[in-house]
N, C-alpha and C positions, 0 to 999 in steps of 0.2 A: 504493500500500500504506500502510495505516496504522500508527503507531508508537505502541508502549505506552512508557510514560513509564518504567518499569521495567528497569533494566538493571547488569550489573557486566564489568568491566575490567580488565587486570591487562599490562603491558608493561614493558620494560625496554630499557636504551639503555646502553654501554660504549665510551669511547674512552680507550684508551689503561689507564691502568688506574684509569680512574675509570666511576663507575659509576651510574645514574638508572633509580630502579624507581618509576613512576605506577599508582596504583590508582584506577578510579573509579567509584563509585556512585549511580545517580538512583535516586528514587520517586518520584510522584506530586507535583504541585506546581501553583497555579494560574496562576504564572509559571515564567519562568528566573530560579533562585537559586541562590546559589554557597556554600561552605562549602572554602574549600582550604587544607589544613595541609603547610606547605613550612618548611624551615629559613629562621630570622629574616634572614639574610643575601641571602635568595631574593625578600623582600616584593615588591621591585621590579619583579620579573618576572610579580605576580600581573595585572595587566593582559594582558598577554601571552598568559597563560592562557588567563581568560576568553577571549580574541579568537580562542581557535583555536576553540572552539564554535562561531562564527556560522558559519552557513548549514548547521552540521549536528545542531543540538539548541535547539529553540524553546522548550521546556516542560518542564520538570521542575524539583526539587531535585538540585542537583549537589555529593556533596562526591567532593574530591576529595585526595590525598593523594600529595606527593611526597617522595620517600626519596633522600639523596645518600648514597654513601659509597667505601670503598675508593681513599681518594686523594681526594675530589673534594670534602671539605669543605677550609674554609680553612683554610692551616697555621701555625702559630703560628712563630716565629722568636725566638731567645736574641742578643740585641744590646747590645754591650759599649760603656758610655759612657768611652770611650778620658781625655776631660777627665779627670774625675772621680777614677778610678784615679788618674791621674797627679798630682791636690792628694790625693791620699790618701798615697802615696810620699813628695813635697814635704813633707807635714806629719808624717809619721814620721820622713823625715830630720834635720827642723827640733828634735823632740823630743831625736832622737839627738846631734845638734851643738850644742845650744844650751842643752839642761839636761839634757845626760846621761845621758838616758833607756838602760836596757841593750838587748840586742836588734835583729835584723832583722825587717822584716814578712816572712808567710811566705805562699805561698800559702792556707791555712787560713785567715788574716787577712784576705788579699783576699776569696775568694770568699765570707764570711761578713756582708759589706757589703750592706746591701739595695739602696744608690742604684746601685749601677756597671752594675748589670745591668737590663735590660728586658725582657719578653716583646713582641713586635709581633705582628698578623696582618700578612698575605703580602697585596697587593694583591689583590681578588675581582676575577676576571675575566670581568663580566661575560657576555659575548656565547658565551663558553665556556662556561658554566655553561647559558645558556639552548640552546645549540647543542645543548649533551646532554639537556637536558630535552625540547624540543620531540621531540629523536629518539625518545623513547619515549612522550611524551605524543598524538603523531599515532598511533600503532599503536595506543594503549590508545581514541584518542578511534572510530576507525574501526573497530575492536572493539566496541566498546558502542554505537553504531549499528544493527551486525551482530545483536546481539543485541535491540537494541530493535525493529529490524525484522522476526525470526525469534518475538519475543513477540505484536508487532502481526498478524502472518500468522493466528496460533490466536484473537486478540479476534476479528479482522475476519470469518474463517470462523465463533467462535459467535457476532457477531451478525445474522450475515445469518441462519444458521439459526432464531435468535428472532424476528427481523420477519419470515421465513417464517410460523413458527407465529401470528404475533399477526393476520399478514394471511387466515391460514385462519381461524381463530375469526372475524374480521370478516366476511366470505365464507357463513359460516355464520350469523352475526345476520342478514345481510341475507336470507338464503335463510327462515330463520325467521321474520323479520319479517314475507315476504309471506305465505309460506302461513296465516300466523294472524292475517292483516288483516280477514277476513270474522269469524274469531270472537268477535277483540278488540271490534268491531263490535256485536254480536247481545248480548254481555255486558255492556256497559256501555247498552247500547239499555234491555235489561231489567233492569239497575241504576236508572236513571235512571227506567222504571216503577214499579217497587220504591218508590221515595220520594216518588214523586209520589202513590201508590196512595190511592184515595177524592178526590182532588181534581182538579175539572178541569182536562187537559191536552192541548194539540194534539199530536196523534201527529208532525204535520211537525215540530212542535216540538223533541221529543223525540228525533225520529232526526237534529236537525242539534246541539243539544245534543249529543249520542252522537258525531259525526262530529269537533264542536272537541276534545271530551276526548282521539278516538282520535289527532287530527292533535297534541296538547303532546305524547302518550306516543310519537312515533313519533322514532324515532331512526336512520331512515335516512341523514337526512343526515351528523348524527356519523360513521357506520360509512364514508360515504364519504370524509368529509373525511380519519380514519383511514388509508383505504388510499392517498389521494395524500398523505397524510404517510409515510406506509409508504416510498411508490415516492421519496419524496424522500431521506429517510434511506438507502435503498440505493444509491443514485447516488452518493450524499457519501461513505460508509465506502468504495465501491469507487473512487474516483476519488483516493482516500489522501491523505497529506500531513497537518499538523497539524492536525486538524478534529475535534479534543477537544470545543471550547469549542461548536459549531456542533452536534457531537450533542445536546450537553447540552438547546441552545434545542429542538432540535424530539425529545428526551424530555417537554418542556415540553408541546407541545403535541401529543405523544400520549396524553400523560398527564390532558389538559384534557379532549379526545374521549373518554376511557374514563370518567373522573369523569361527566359529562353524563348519557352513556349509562348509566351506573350511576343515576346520578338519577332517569331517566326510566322507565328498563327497568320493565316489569309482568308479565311473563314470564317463568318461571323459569328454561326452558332457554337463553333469551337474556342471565340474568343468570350463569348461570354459565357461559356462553361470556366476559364482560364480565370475569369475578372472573379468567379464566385469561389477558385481555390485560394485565390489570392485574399479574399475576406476572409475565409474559413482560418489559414494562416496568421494574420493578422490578430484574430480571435483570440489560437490560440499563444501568441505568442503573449499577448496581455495576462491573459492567464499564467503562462512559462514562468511570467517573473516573481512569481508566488510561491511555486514551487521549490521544498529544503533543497 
């Protein structure tokens, strides 16, 4: 099965009373590319990350967005430098005894000091933090799988049904081709009289002249080479797996065939069989670019 590069995600992961909600988003992309917005404390785990992708997302843009909270950021801590307070005492005392100074320091006094006190963060605990993230980043990743795979099921079925069509219009120039190989014949025979008219001309001449013209306008072979590109493209989309980049080439060279054949075509209803593989292609190529 094939996978559209397209997809969204949404999980979440709780221990204890901390809390990790992963959302994740692909488009289209001509690689794998990352975009992950996680709190600054998390950076280190951004490898991590990425590694749980491998083996389940080859191609896209990936952002990704991780959410901590309810306990589970880092907590700050009020920490008393015990010193310090104490030459602060020392030197009120020192005031008091030694020049008089009136007064006790009061509480109000202490806590009004900026140096005694400290904010700290609480050691990040690692393996913890990632233990909760991965818990909800594997559900969210295996979700958007699910869904890329459920999106790839509807390209895969409209492109078969377009290389269906492009292969009937092909089916049909060829059918067209032969039955008006006699008259392509007989018209360019007596084109070719036409200009020749009042000057001497060997008739054999003429009808093997007629014959090389008829043989540059014939575009049988294109149409076939077409339809074993046809049969090749349907093999590849139905045999799944990343093969984005593999459609792309042989849009490439159905795209060559139809060109050609547009070039050479002299026939109308052959030309406008050419002009509807040419949409058919065009279809799927819009679609192609969606494909993992």
């Amino acid at each position: 099965m094939i996978r559209s590069m397209t997809g969204f995600a949404r999980a979440e992961a709780a221990e204890g009373t901390k809390k990790c909600t992963v959302e994740l988003r692909t488009v289209n992309h001509r690689f794998l590319e990352f975009n992950i917005r996680m709190p600054a404390k998390d950076f280190e785990l951004e490898k991590r990350i990425k590694d749980s992708f491998a083996g389940k997302i080859t191609r896209g843009y990936v952002d990704a967005t991780v959410t901590m909270g309810n306990g589970a950021d880092v907590k700050k801590k009020l920490v008393l430098d015990e010193d310090m307070a104490l030459q602060f005492l020392a030197a009120a005392k020192t005031l008091k005894d030694k020049h008089g100074v009136a007064g006790q320091p009061d509480m109000a006094a202490i806590l009004s000091l900026k140096d005694i006190f400290k904010c700290e963060e609480e050691t990040v605990d690692v393996d913890g933090r990632w233990r909760l993230i991965a818990g909800a980043l594997m559900k969210a990743v295996d979700a958007l799988v699910a869904m890329r795979e459920a999106e790839g099921a509807a390209l895969q079925k409209d492109l078969l049904e377009k290389l269906a069509l492009i292969e009937t219009s092909a089916g049909r120039v060829m059918t067209l081709r032969k039955s008006q190989e006699g008259d392509i014949l007989t018209k360019l025979k007596a084109k070719i009289e036409e200009l020749v008219q009042g000057a001497e001309a060997d008739p054999q001449r003429i009808l093997i002249e007629a014959a090389i013209v008829a043989e540059r306008s014939d575009i049988s072979e294109e149409a076939t080479r077409l339809t074993c590109h046809i049969a090749q493209m349907r093999e590849l989309v139905k045999a799944g797996g990343p093969v984005g980049r593999k459609v792309e080439f042989m849009l490439q060279e159905l795209n060559r065939e139809a060109n050609t054949m547009s070039a050479k075509s002299t026939i109308i209803d052959i030309s406008r069989e050419v002009v509807e593989i040419k949409s058919n292609i065009e279809k799927i190529r819009e679609q192609a670019a969606n494909i993992e």
